[in-house]
C-alpha positions in Angstrom: 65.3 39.9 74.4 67.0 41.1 77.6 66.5 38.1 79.7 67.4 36.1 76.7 70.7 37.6 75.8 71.5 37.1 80.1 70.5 33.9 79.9 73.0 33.0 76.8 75.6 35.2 78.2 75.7 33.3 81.4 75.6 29.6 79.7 78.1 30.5 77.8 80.0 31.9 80.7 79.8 28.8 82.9 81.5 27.0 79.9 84.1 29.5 79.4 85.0 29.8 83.6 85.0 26.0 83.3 87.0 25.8 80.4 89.6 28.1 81.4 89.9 27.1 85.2 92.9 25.4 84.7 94.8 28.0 83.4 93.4 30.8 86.6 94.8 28.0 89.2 98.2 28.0 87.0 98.4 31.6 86.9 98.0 32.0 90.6 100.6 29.9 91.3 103.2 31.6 89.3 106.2 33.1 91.3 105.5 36.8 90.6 101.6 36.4 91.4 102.6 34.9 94.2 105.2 37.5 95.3 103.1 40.3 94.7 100.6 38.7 96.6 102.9 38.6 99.6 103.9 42.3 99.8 100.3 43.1 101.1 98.8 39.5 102.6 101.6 37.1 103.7 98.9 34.5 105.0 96.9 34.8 101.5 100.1 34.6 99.8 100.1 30.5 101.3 97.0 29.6 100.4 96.5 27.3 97.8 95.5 28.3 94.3 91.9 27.0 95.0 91.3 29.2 98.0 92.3 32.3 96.3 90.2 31.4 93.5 87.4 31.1 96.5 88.5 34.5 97.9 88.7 36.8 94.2 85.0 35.5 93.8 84.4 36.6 97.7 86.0 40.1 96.5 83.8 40.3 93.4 80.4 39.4 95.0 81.3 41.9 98.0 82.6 44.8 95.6 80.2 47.3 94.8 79.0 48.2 91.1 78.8 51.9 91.0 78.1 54.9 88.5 77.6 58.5 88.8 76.1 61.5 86.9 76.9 65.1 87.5 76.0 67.6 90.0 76.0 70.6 88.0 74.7 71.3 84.2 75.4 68.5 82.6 78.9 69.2 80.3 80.0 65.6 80.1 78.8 63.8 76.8 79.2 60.6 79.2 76.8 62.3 81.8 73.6 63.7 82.9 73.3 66.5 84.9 70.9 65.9 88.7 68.4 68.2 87.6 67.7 66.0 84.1 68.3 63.1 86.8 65.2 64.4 89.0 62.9 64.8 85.6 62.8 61.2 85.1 61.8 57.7 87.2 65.0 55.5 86.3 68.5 55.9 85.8 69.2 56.8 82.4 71.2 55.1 79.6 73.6 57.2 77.6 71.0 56.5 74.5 68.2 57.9 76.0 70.4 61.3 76.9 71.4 61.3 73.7 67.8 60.8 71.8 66.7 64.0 74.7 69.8 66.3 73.3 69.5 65.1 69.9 73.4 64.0 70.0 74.6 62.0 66.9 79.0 61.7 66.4 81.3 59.6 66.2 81.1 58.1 69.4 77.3 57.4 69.0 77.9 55.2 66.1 81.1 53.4 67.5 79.1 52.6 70.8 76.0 51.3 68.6 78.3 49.1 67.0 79.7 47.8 70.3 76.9 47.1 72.2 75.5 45.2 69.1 78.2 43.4 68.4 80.1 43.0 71.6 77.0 42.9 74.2 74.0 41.3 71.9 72.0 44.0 72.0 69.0 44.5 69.8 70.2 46.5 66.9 68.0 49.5 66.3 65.8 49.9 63.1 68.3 52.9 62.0 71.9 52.6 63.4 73.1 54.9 66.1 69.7 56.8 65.4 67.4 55.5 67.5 63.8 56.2 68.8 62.8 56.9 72.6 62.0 53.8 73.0 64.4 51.9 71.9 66.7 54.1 73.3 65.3 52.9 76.8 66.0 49.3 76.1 69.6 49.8 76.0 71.9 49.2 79.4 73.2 51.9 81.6 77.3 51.5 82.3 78.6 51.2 85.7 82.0 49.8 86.9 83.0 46.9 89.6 84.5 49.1 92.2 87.2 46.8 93.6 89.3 49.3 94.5 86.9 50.9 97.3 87.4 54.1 95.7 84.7 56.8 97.1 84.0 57.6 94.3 81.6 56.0 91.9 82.8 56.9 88.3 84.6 60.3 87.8 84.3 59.8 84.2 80.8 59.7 84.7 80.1 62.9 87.2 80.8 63.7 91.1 77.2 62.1 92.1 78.2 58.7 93.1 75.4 56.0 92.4 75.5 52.2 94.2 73.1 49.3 92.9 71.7 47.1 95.4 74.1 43.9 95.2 70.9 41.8 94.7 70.1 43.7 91.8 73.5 44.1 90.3 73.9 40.4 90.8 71.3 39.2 89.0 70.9 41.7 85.8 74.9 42.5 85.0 76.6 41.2 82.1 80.2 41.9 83.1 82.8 43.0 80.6 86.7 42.0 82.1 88.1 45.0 80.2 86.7 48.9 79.2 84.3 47.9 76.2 84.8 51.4 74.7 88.5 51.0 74.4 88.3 47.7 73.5 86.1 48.5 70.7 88.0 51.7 69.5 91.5 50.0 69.6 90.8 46.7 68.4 88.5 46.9 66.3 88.7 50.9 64.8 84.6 51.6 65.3 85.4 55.0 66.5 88.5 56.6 67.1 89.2 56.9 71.0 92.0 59.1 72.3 95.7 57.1 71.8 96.4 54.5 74.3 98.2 55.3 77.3 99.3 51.4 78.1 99.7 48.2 76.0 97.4 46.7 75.0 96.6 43.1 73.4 94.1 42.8 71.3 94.1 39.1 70.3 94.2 38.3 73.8 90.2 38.5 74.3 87.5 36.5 72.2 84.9 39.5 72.1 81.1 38.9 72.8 82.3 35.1 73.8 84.7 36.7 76.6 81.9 38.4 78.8 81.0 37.0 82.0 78.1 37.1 85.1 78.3 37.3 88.7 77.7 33.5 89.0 80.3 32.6 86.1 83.1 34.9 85.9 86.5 32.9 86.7 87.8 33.3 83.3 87.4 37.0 83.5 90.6 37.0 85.7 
């Protein structure tokens, strides 16, 4: 079911980066793209909209996709600690630290809902409750790091962890937003801390809205 749901998230994805290719050329002509642009890179800023839609997907495809886990005893409910790390042969998903410390809250069955309904994953046979093995079928969550931070994920732990670009490239399904806040703020299946920034919820279509590193123009 895996290579399934990738292959329907990326048809769909070509369509939608076709689709709304239009509007990413309009927006990346507008004046205030364009003066921002020109603070940092005055030769970008001249380029036509069709070269700097060239040069975000350049970014992208050079960025690297990153996690992390913690050094010490694992007191993160988003984490692992790198002695659970050195027990096991992969990287873990949160599910399958969760099934190992026996963790069932609120979080648990907001994120079930999410990556059910948002990602297309295979719903379990008992909601937010699920078995070792299905636990393992579930995807681990790292982050594009366009910023070049050092740092992989602080949220995540101090141990920084970088996929081989080959392998993120082909097996990501790419979310243009945080899927947790998304999910708590939009559409109430848990309650996440209050919102620091605005937000707007109508302003992305959900499952149809994720993307792939070979269609991901309308993610911008």
């Amino acid at each position: 079911w895996q290579r399934q749901l990738l292959h329907q998230v990326n048809h769909t994805a070509h369509w939608m980066s076709k689709e709304f290719g239009p509007q990413l050329l309009d927006r990346l002509d507008r004046a205030d793209v364009r003066g921002l642009l020109a603070r940092c890179c005055k030769e970008v800023a001249q380029l036509p909209a069709e070269a700097l839609v060239l040069e975000l997907r350049k970014a992208v495809m050079a960025a690297e996709v990153v996690s992390g886990f913690s050094s010490e005893v694992n007191g993160s409910f988003f984490s692992f600690s790198l002695l659970e790390a050195e027990q096991v042969d992969h990287y873990e998903n949160l599910w399958e630290v969760w099934v190992r410390n026996d963790v069932v809250n609120n979080y648990t069955h907001g994120f079930d809902w999410l990556e059910t309904s948002f990602f297309g994953f295979k719903p379990f046979k008992e909601p937010a409750h699920p078995n070792s093995m299905e636990a393992r079928e579930r995807s681990a969550y790292f982050l594009l790091n366009s910023l070049r931070s050092d740092a992989g994920s602080p949220l995540y732990g101090d141990v920084s962890v970088v996929l081989k670009p080959s392998f993120a490239h082909a097996t990501s399904i790419l979310s243009p937003l945080d899927s947790g806040s998304w999910a708590g703020w939009c559409h109430g299946s848990y309650s996440p801390p209050k919102p620091s920034y605005a937000h707007n919820c109508s302003a992305f279509p959900g499952h149809q809205g994720l993307g792939t590193f070979q269609a991901l123009d309308h993610l911008f």
